[in-house]
Each structure stands twice: as structure tokens, then as C-alpha cells.
N, C-alpha and C positions, 0 to 999 in steps of 0.2 A: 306437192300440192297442199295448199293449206283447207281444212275443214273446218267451217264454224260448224256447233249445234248449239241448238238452242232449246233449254228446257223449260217452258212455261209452268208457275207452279200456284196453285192457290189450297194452304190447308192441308199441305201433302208430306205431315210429318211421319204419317206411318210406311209410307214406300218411298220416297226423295231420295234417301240412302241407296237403297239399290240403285236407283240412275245414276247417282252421281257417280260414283264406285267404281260402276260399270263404263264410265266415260274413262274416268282416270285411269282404267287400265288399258287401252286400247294399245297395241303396238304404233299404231299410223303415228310419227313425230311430230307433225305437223295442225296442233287441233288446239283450234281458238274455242272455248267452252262459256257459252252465255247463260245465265239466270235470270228470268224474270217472273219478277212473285206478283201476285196481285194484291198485297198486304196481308199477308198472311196472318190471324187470329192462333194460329196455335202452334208446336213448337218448329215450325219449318226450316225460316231464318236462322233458329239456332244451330241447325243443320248444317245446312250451307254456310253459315259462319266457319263451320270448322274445315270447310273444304277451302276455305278462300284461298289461300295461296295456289290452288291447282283451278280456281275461275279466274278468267278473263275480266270477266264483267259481271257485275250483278247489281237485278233492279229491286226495289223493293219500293212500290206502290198503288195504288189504286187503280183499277182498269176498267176497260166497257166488257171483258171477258176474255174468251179464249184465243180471237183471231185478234184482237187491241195487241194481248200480251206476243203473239206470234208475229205483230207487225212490228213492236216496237226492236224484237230481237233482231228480226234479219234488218232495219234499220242501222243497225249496230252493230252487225256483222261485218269484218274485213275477210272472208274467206273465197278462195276461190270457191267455193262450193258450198253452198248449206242446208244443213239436217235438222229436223225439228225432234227431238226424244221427250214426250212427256211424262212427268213428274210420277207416273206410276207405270212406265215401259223402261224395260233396258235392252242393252244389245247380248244377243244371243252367244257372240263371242268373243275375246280379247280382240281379235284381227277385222271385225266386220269396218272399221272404217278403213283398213288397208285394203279389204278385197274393195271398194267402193272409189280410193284413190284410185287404183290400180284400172279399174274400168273406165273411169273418167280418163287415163291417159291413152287407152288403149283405142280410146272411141273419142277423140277430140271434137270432132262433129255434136257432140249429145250435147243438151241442154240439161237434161235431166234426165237419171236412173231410178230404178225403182228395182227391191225385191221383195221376198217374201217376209209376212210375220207370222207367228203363231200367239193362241189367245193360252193364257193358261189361268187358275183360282187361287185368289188371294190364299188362300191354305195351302196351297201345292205347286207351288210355282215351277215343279219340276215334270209337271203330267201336262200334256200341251191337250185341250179339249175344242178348239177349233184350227184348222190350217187355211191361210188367208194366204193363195198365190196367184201372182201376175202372167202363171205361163203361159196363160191362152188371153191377156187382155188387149185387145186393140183400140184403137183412140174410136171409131165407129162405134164401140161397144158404149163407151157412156150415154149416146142416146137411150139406153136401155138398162141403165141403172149402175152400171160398173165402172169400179175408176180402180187405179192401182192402191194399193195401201198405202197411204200416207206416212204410217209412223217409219214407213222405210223406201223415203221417198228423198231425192238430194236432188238441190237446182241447183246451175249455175248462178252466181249473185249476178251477173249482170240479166239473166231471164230473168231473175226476181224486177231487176230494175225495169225493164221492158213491159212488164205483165201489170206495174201495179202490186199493189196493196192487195191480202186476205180480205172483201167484200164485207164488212158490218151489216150488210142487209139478211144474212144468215146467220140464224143460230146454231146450227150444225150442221151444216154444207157448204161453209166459205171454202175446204178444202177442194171439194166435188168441182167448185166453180171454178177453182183455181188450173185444176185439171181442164177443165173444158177452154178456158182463156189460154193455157198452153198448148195444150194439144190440136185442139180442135178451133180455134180462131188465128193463134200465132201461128200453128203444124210447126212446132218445134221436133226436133230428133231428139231421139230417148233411145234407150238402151234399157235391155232387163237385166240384173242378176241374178243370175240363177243360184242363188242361197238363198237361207233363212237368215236377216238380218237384227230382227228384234223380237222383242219375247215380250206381250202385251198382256197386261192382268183385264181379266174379262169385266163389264161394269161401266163402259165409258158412257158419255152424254148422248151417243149416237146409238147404244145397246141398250137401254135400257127400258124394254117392253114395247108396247103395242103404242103407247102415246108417242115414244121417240120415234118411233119406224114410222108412224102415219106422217109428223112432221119432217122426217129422215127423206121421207118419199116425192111428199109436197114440195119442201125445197130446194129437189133435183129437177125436178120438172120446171120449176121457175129457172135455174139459173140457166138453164140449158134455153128456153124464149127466152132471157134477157140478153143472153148471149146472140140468138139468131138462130140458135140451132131447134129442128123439130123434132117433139116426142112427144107424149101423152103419157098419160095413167097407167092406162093399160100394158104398152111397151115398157114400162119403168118395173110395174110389179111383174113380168114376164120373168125376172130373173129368179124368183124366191122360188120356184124350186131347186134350182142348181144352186140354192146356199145351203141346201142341205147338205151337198157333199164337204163341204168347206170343215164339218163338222165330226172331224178325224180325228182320231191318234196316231202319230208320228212317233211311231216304235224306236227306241234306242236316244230318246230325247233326253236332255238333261239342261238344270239351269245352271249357268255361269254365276 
């Protein structure tokens, strides 16, 4: 089975390495590795330069942002399967896209799989300070604020093709919608994995204080009525107290 990922990057000379690194090691033989920068300003591309011979493809230009650069990857994808790892997440461990084949063959049915990730700090990449899992998520559940974790989330290309493009109408929820257009309009089959699949430095566009979260919240609720599905305000923040448990250490943890 072949894997594409796709790592979108803009500006991401000081973590790029770890991702990449982290790709090229994977046992799985089969991994088509994409690059798409957004023109990057600072030493990125020199980066990636030097891994070229172990990418497939690599973009380097201007975009409308995060879901542009996520569109044009899996447009460019040949894989039976594809992974999105951003420019500041790597995978947890040499084998995570074998155990990821290996479910996809096992589950021919699934459209897409999905495991866990944990967040860790740019200074400690080896102390995990939130744990982020799918074991209890059901497609029902997104009326209510939850969707599986993304950065360790694998479609089939042909549901990409099915589904559509990542929505431009979101600044930080084209993912969320993405889920709702699979799950929850297509009712696609999916499968969990029960491991930790990626190890994500805390900080992202979706994390970042009370301004992200109010707009994080806003534009779940919209993609969910643009989709047809109903929810409101109040059912969507129903979940913030249960993210407090999210917010563990995972004893015996270490970074790859």
C-alpha cells in the first residue's frame, strides 16, 4: 500500500527537520513524501533542499494559507492513502505509517482511519502535556464540538476525491468540516487506531488563547449548518469541560 503525506510548510525553519527526519525514517516501504511551502521568508527551503532526494515533490510558492497548501498536496498525491504531517508535528515512531498500512489492509471497507496524538513544548519535546484520543469519538459526537485529531488522520485518495477540496471558507475549521462532509454527510467507514501516532508541538492556529477558541467554536457551528447538520453554541461549548482531561502525562513517553 502506498502512503502519500503531505507536509505543508510556511516559515518552519526551526522544527521542518524533525518532520522531515521523522518521515524518512519510517519502516512502511511504500511513502510518496510531499512538500508544500508557502514561500517561505526564512531558512526553510534550505532545509528541504537537502532532503530532496528522499521528497517526491516539492512546492515552493505563494498560497491562500493552510487548507490552499493542504489542497494543492493531496492534489498531487498518487497514494493509495493520504496523511497530512505539519511542518512542526512528527510521528511518534519509526513504524507509525506501517501500523496505519497495516489497518487499511486489515479494514478494506474504511475510508479513513484515525489515531491518537499527543501535544508536547517546543523546549521538551520529550514530556507529552496534553493527550488528544479518539477512543470514545463517534461521528454523532461532532454536533458537539469533536472531531478526531487530524494530524493523525489518513483518507483514502479516492474519498478525498469524492468529498471535495479543504473549504477556503474556514480559517481554522476546514479540517472539522472535512470530518462532518465524511462522516456525517458521505457516513463513510473509518476505523480507529489504537496508538499514538504523532507527537505535535503545542502553539498551533487552532491553540492559540481565547481569540482562536472563540473563532475555533464559531466555525464549527457554521460548517456543521452549512453542511445541514444541527447544533448550536451551547451544544458545541458542552465539551470544554471534558478537555480538561485531555490534559495528561502519558508516563514512560519519549520523543523519536
Amino acid at each position: 500500500m502506498k502512503i502519500s503525506i503531505v507536509t505543508v510548510a510556511y516559515n518552519s525553519a526551526a522544527t521542518i527537520r524533525d518532520t522531515i527526519e521523522s518521515v524518512i525514517r519510517q519502516t512502511h516501504p511504500e511513502i510518496e513524501y510531499i512538500v508544500v511551502d508557502g514561500a517561505s521568508k526564512d531558512g526553510t527551503m534550505a532545509i528541504v533542499e537537502e532532503y530532496r532526494n528522499r521528497i517526491a515533490k516539492i512546492v515552493s510558492e505563494p498560497d491562500k494559507g493552510l487548507y490552499d497548501a493542504m489542497n494543492k498536496g493531496i492534489a498531487m498525491a498518487t497514494g493509495d492513502v493520504i496523511g497530512i504531517l505539519n511542518s512542526d508535528d512528527f510521528f511518534e515512531t519509526d513504524h507509525a505509517l506501517a501500523t496505519v498500512a497495516r489497518i487499511f489492509e486489515l479494514n478494506s471497507e474504511a475510508q479513513l482511519a484515525f489515531g491518537d496524538i499527543v501535544f508536547v513544548n517546543d523546549d521538551d519535546l520529550s514530556t507529552v502535556t496534553r493527550y488528544y484520543s479518539a477512543a470514545h469519538f463517534r461521528p454523532w459526537k461532532l454536533r458537539f464540538g469533536w472531531m478526531p485529531p487530524h494530524p493523525a488522520t489518513y483518507v483514502r485518495r479516492q474519498a478525498y476525491a469524492h468529498v471535495g477540496e479543504y473549504s477556503m471558507q474556514y480559517r481554522i475549521s476546514a479540517d472539522y468540516d472535512m470530518f462532518i462532509r465524511l462522516l456525517l454527510v458521505c457516513k463513510m467507514p473509518w476505523v480507529r487506531i489504537d496508538e499514538v501516532l504523532v507527537r505535535m508541538r503545542a502553539g498551533g492556529v487552532s491553540t492559540r488563547g481565547l481569540r482562536s477558541s472563540i473563532r475555533l467554536n464559531t466555525e464549527i457551528v457554521q460548517a456543521c449548518r452549512r453542511n445541514g447538520i444541527y447544533t448550536n453554541m451551547p451544544m458545541v461549548l458542552s465539551k470544554l469541560p471534558f478537555k480538561l482531561l485531555e490534559y495528561i502525562k502519558r508516563p514512560g513517553s519519549a520523543a523519536h
